[in-house]
MARDRENVEX-237982 format. One record per residue (C-alpha): x, y, z. Coordinates in nm, 3 decimals, m for minus. Layout:
BEGIN
R        xx        yy        zz
R         X         Y         Z
...
***
This chain:
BEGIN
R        xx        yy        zz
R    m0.158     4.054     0.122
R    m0.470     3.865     0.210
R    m0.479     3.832    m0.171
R    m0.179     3.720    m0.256
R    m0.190     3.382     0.056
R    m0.540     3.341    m0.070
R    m0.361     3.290    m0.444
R    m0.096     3.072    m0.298
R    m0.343     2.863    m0.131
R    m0.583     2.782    m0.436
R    m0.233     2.726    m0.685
R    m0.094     2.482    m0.406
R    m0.504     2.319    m0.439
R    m0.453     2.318    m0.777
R    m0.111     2.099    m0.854
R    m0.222     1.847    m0.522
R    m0.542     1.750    m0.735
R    m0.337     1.741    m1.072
R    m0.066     1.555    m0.953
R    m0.274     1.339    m0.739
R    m0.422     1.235    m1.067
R    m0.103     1.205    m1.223
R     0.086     0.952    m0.934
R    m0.235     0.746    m1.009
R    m0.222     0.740    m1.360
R     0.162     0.647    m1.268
R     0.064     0.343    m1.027
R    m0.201     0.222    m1.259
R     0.050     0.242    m1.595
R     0.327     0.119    m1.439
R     0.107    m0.193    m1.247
R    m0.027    m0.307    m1.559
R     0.345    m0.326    m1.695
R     0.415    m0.542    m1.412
R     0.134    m0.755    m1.485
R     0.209    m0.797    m1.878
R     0.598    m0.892    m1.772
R     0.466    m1.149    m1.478
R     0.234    m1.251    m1.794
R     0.486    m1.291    m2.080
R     0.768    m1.419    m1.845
R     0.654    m1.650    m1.583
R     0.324    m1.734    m1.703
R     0.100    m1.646    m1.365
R    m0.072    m1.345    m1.251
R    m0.062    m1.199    m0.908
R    m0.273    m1.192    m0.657
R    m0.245    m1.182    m0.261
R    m0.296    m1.556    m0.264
R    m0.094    m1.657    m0.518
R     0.169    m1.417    m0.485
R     0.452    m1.586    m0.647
R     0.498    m1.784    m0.942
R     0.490    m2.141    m0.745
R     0.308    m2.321    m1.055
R     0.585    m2.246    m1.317
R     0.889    m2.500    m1.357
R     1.179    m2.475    m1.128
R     1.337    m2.456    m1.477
R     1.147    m2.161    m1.619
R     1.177    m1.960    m1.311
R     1.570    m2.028    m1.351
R     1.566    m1.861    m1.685
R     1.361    m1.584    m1.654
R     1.545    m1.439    m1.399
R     1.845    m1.489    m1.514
R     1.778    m1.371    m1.883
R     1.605    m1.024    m1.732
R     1.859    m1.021    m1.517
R     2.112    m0.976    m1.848
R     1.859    m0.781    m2.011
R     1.828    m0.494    m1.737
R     2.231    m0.504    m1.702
R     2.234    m0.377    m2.061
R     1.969    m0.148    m1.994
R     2.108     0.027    m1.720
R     2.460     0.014    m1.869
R     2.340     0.203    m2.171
R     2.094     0.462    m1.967
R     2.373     0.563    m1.696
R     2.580     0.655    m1.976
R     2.341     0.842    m2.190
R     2.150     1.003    m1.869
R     2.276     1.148    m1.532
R     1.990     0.948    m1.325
R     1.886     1.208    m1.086
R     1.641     1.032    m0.779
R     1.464     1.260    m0.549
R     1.678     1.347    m0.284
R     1.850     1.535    m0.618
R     1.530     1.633    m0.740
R     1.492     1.818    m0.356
R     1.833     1.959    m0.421
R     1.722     2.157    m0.753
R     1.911     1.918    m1.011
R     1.674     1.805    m1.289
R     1.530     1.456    m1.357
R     1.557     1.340    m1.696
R     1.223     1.289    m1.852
R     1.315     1.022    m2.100
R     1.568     0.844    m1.874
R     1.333     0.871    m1.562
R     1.062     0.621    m1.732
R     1.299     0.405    m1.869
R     1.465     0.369    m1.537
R     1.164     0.315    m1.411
R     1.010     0.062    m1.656
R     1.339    m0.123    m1.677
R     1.312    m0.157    m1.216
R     0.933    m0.247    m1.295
R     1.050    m0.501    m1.544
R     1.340    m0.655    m1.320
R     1.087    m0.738    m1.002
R     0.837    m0.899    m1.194
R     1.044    m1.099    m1.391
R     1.167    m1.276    m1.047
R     1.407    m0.997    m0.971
R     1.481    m0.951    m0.587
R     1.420    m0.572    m0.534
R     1.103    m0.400    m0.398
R     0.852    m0.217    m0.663
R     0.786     0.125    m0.526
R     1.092     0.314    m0.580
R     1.001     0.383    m0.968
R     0.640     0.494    m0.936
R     0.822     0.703    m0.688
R     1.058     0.859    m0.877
R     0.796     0.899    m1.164
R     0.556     1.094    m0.965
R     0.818     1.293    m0.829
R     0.945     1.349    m1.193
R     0.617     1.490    m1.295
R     0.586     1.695    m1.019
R     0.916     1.876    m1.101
R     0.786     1.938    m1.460
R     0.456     2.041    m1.383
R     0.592     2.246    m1.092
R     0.903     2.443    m1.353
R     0.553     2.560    m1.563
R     0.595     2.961    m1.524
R     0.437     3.110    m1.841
R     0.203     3.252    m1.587
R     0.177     3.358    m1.259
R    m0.099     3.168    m1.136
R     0.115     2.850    m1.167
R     0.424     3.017    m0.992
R     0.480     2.797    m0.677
R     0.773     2.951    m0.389
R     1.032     2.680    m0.379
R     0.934     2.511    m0.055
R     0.587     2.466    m0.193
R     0.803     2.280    m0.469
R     0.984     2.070    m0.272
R     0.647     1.948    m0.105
R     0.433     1.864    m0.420
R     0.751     1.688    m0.520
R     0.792     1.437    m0.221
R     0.357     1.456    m0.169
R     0.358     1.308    m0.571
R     0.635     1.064    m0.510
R     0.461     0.947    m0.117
R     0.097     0.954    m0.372
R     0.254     0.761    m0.695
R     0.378     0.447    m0.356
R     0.009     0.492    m0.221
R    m0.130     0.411    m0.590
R     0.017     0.159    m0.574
R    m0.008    m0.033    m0.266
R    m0.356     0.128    m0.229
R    m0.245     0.251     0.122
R    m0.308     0.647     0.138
R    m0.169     0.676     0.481
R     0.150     0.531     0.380
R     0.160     0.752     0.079
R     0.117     1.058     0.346
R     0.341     0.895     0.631
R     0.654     0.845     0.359
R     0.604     1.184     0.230
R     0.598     1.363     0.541
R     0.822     1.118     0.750
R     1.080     1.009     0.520
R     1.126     1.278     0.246
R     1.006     1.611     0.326
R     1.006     1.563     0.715
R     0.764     1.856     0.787
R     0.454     1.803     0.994
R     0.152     2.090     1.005
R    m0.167     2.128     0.862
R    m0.070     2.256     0.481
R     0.177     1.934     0.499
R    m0.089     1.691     0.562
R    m0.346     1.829     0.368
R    m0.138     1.816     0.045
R    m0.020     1.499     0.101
R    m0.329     1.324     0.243
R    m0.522     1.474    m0.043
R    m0.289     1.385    m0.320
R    m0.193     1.036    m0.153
R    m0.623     0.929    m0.172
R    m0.640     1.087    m0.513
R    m0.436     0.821    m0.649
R    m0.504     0.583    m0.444
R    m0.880     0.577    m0.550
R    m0.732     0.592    m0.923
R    m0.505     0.271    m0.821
R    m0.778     0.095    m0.723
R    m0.963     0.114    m1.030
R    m0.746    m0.208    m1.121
R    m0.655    m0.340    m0.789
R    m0.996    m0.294    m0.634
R    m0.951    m0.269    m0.246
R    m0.847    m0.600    m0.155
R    m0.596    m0.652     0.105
R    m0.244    m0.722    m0.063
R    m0.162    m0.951     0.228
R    m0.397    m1.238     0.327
R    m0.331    m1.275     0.738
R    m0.638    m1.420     0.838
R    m0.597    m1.201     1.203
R    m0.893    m1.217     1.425
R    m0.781    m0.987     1.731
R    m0.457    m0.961     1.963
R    m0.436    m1.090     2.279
R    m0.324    m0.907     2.583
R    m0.075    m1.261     2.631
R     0.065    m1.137     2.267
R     0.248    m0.845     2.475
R     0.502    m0.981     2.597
R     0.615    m1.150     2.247
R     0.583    m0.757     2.175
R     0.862    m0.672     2.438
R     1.091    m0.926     2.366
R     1.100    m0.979     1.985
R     1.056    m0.576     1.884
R     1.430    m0.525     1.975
R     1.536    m0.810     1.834
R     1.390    m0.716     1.484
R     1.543    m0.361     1.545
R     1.859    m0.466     1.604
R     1.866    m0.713     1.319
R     1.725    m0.449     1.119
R     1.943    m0.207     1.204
R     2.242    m0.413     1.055
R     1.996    m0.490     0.743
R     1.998    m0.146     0.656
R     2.354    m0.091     0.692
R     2.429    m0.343     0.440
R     2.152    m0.219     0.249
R     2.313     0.125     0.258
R     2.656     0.003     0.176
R     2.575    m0.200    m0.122
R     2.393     0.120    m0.277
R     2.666     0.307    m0.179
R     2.868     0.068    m0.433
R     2.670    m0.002    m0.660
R     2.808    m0.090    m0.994
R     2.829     0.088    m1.283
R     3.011     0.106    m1.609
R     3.089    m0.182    m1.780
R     3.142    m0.357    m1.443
R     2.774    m0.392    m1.351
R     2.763    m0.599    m1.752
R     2.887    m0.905    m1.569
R     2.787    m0.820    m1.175
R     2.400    m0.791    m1.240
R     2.413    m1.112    m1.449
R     2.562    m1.324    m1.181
R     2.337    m1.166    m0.904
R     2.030    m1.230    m1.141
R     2.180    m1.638    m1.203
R     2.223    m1.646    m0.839
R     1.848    m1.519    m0.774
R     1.731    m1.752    m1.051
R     1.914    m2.059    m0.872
R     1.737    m2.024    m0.564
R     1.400    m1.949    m0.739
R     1.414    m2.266    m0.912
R     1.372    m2.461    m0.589
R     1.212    m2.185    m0.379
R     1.018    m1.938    m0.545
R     0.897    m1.724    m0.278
R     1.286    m1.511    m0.307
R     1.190    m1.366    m0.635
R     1.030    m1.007    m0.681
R     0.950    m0.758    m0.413
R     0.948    m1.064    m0.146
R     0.562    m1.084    m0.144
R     0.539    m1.433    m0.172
R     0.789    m1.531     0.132
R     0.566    m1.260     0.338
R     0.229    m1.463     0.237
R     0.433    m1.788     0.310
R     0.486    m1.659     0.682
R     0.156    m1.526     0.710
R     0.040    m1.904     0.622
R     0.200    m2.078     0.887
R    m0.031    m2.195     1.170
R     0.164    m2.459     1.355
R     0.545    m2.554     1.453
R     0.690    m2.780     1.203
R     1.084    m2.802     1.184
R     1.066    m2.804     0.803
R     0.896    m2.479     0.772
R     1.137    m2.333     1.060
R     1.387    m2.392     0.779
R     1.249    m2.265     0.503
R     1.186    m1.957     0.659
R     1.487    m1.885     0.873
R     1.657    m1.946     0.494
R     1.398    m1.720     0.300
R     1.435    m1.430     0.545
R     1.853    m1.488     0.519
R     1.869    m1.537     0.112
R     1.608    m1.276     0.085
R     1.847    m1.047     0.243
R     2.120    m1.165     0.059
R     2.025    m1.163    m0.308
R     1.860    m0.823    m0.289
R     2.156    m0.637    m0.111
R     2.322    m0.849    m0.354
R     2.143    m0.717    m0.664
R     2.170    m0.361    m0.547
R     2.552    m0.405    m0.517
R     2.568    m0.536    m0.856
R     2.381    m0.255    m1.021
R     2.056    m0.262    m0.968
R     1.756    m0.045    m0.860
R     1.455    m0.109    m0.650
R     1.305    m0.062    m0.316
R     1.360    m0.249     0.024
R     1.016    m0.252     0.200
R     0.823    m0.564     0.056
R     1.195    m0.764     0.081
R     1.229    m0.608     0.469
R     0.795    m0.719     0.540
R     0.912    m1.068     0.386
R     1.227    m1.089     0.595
R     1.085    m1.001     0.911
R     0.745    m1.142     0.891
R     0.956    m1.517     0.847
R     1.181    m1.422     1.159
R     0.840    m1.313     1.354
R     0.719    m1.644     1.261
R     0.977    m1.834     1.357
R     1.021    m1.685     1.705
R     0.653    m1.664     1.719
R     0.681    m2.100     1.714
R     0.928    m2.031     2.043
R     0.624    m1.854     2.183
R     0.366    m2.065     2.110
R     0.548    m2.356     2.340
R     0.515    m2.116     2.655
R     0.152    m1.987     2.536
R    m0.026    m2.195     2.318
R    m0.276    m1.969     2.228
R    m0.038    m1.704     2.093
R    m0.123    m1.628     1.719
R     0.175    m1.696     1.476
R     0.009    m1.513     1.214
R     0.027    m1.190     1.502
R     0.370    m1.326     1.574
R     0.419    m1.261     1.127
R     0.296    m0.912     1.151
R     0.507    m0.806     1.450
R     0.818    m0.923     1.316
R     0.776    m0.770     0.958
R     0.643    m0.438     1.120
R     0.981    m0.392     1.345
R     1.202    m0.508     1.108
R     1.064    m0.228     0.854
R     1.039     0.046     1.166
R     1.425    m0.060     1.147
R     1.537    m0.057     0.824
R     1.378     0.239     0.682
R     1.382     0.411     1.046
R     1.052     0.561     1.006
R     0.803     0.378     1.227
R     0.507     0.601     1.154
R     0.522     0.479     0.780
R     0.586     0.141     0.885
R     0.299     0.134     1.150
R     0.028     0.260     0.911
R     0.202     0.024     0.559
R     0.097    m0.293     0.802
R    m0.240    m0.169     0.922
R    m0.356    m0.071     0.542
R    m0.167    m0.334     0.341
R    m0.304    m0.621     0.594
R    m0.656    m0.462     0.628
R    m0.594    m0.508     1.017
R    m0.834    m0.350     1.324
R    m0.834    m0.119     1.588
R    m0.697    m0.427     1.839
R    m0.428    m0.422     1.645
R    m0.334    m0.043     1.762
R    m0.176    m0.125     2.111
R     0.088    m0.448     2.022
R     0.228    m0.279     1.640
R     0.261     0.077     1.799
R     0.451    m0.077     2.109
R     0.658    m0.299     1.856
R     0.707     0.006     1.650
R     0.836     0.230     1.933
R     1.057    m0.038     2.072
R     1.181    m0.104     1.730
R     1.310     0.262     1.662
R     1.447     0.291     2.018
R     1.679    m0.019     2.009
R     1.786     0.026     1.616
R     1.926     0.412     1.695
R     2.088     0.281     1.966
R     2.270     0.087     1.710
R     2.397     0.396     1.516
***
């Protein structure tokens, strides 16, 4: 008996370390695609202070997201017909991923955001890694490498949490969305396969990304006077992020396919481009209205507007894109949406108490409104702290926001 755990034990070692290395193969493969695309199509590269392509012509911008956008609707037309697209939730339920039509899925999402696209980059490394991990995991020529099936299930959703941690370089996050949103079991084997596979590729992510934070906030430390923004914004975020994701939800539910999604994606991709070509911080994964938001530093009725009408079009062109057939995440687009509405409140703020922070006022807002639309406020609370590169100050006022966050957007169930 003692045998036989002690086997179990060093098999379940075995796959976190090789599939560790795998999701960070995955996040550095598919992060150099990005990079080529954002290359070839917009001219630019990315980086956390130039996060968007606001060099390029209005005119350019226009066209590349439109002609991607026509592009990818062929893509996915052709690949939903020749492949039944299984995601992981399936993947959980025993049904096979596709090998072939997995990557191209994911290449052709990849391709999409940075072309301009509005959808959120970490669903495909996700659905790679936990692609892999369902390969690797079938392997039972011999019986060292047979795994029980809730061993499965956990390398699975551990190597799609790792392949989002490559990526972001956040192996907390990697952990939290493993073990919060996905396989939603907490104890010491849990952790240790995720945490372990989660760093493995996040160290392997970083061999290109380095360690640099993907958000610039310049944040000194919060103020006790911050807490009361805390209390009064959090359930505002929730609430508005509570009706976020049921759009969010609705428009996936819908999502277009057959020939219908040959014309939909198109005019969602025209109507991204359109916007783009006179505000480029609503194309890709929303990093660049984020970065705007975390640049603000003092009230100015202009830059109210901008970013009360980022955070709204934002919202609208990605639901917008999902409904017409596309694929992507919603975290970066929910961090860019929230961290404008933060800001905006945060100018309110700042007339009562001057010294209030609006860059603190940026992070609390995008922090609630992701606690809210992905309703997992552990994943949210530790995606800010790595992604921002924030301190131990900042521990007390994002956990509050987080709690009071969750509270108010169940209540809206």
């Amino acid at each position: 008996m003692l045998a036989q755990i002690k086997k179990q034990d060093f098999t379940l070692a075995f796959y976190t370390v090789l599939l560790g290395i795998f999701a960070g193969i995955v996040a550095l493969v598919l992060g150099k695609f990005l990079d080529i695309i954002e290359k070839l199509f917009l001219g630019f590269h990315e980086t956390n202070t130039v996060p968007v392509a606001i060099h390029t012509s209005g005119l350019h911008r226009f066209l590349s997201v439109s002609i991607a956008g026509i592009i990818v609707a062929i893509v996915w037309y052709f690949l939903r017909n020749k492949y039944k697209l299984v995601g992981i939730k399936g993947a959980l339920e025993g049904k096979k991923m596709p090998f072939s039509g997995t990557i191209i899925h994911a290449l052709t999402q990849i391709f999409y955001v940075s072309s301009g696209g509005s959808v959120g980059r970490e669903l495909a490394p996700r659905e790679v890694g936990a692609m892999l991990a369902q390969l690797a995991t079938n392997f039972k020529s011999n019986k060292f490498f047979e795994l029980d099936e809730e061993d499965r299930k956990l390398l699975i959703t551990a190597a799609a949490g790792a392949s989002f941690a490559g990526v972001y370089i956040s192996p907390l996050t990697g952990t939290m969305f493993c073990l919060e949103m996905l396989y939603k079991k907490f104890n010491a084997k849990t952790a240790s396969v995720a945490l372990t596979m989660s760093s493995i590729a996040t160290l392997l992510g970083s061999i290109e990304k380095g360690f640099t934070p993907y958000y610039v906030t310049n944040h000194t430390n919060f103020d006790v006077k911050f807490i009361p923004f805390v209390i009064i914004v959090a359930p505002i975020m929730g609430i508005i992020g509570s009706y976020a994701r049921r759009l969010i939800q609705g428009a996936t539910m819908a999502r277009a396919a057959d020939r219908k999604i040959l014309f939909a994606l198109p005019i969602a991709a025209i109507t991204t481009g359109a916007i783009a070509s006179f505000f480029p911080q609503i194309m890709g994964n929303g990093r660049g209205l984020a970065q705007m938001a975390f640049d603000v530093n003092h009230i100015d009725k202009t830059i109210i507007f901008w970013l009360l009408f980022g955070a709204v079009a934002k919202i609208f062109v990605t639901i917008f894109g999902l409904w017409a057939g596309a694929f992507g995440g919603t975290l970066a687009p929910s961090i860019g949406a929230g961290a404008s509405l933060g800001t905006v409140l945060g100018m309110i703020y700042t007339i009562f108490v001057p010294t209030a922070s609006l860059q603190d006022c940026a992070l609390l807002g995008a922090v609630a409104f992701l606690t809210a639309t992905q309703r997992a406020p552990m994943m949210a609370f530790f995606m800010m702290f790595e992604i921002c590169h924030l301190g131990f100050d900042a521990i007390l006022p994002l956990a509050l926001g987080v709690a009071l966050s969750i509270a108010f957007a169940k209540e809206m169930k």
